[in-house]
C-alpha positions as CSV (number, residue, x, y, z in Angstrom):
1,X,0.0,0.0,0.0
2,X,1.4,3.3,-0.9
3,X,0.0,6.9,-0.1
4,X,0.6,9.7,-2.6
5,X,-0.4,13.4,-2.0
6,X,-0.4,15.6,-5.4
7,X,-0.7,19.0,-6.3
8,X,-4.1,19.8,-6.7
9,X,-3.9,20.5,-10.3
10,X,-2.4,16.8,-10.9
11,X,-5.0,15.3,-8.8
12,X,-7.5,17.1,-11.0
13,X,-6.1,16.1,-14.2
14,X,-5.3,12.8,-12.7
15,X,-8.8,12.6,-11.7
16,X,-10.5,13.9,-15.3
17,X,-8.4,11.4,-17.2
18,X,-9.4,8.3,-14.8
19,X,-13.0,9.5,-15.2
20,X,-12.7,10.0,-19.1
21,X,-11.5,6.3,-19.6
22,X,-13.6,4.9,-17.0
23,X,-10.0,3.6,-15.1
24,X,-8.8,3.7,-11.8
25,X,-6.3,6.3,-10.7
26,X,-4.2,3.4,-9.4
27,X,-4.1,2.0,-12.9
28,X,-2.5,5.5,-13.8
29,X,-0.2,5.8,-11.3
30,X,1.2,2.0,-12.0
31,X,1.5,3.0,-15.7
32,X,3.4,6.2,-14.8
33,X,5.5,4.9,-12.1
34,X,6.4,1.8,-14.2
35,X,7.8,3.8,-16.6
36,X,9.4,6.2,-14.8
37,X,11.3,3.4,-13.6
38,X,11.9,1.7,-16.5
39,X,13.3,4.8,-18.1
40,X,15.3,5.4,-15.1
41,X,17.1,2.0,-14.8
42,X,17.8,2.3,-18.6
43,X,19.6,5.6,-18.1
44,X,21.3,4.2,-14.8
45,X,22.7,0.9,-17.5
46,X,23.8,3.4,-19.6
47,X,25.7,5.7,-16.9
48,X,27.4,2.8,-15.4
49,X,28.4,1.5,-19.0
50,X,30.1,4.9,-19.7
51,X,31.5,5.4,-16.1
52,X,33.4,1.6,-17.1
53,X,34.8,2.5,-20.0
54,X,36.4,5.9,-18.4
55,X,38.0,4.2,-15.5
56,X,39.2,1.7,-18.3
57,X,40.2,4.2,-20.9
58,X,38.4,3.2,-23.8
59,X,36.0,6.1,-23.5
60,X,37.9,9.6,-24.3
61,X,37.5,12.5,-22.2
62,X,37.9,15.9,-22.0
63,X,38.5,18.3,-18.8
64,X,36.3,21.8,-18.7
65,X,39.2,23.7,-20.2
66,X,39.8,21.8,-23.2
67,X,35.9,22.0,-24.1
68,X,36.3,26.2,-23.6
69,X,39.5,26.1,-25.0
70,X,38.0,24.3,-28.6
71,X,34.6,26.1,-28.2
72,X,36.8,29.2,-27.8
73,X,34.5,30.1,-24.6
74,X,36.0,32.0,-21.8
75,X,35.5,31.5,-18.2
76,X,33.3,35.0,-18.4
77,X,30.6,33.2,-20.5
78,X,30.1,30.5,-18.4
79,X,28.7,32.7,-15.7
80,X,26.0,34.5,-18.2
């Protein structure tokens, strides 16, 4: 069992859409939820596959400087 509160206007939209398709709200938020967390796993694969290949160097990488320095950006732009 899980408790959610929402901002009024989600609970509202939450609420017209359940009513609209004659579906629970639970439905909705197992639908959302799942694939939020599909989404986010896939990203978290993809961040640890890239985080192997820097610590074994097969992935190239490039320091803050180096970027500005190509880019031809200096340190005053960044704070814009």
């Amino acid at each position: 069992m899980l408790a959610v509160r929402l901002p009024k206007d989600l609970e509202d939209r939450l609420n017209k859409l359940a009513a609209s398709t004659h579906r629970s709200k639970s439905f909705y938020m197992k639908e959302a939820l799942e694939s939020y967390l599909e989404e986010y796993e896939k990203d978290l694969k993809i961040i640890a596959k890239y985080e192997e290949e820097v610590k074994n160097g097969t992935l190239k990488t490039y320091s803050l400087e180096e970027v500005m320095k190509e880019l031809n950006i200096g340190p005053e732009e960044l704070e814009a």
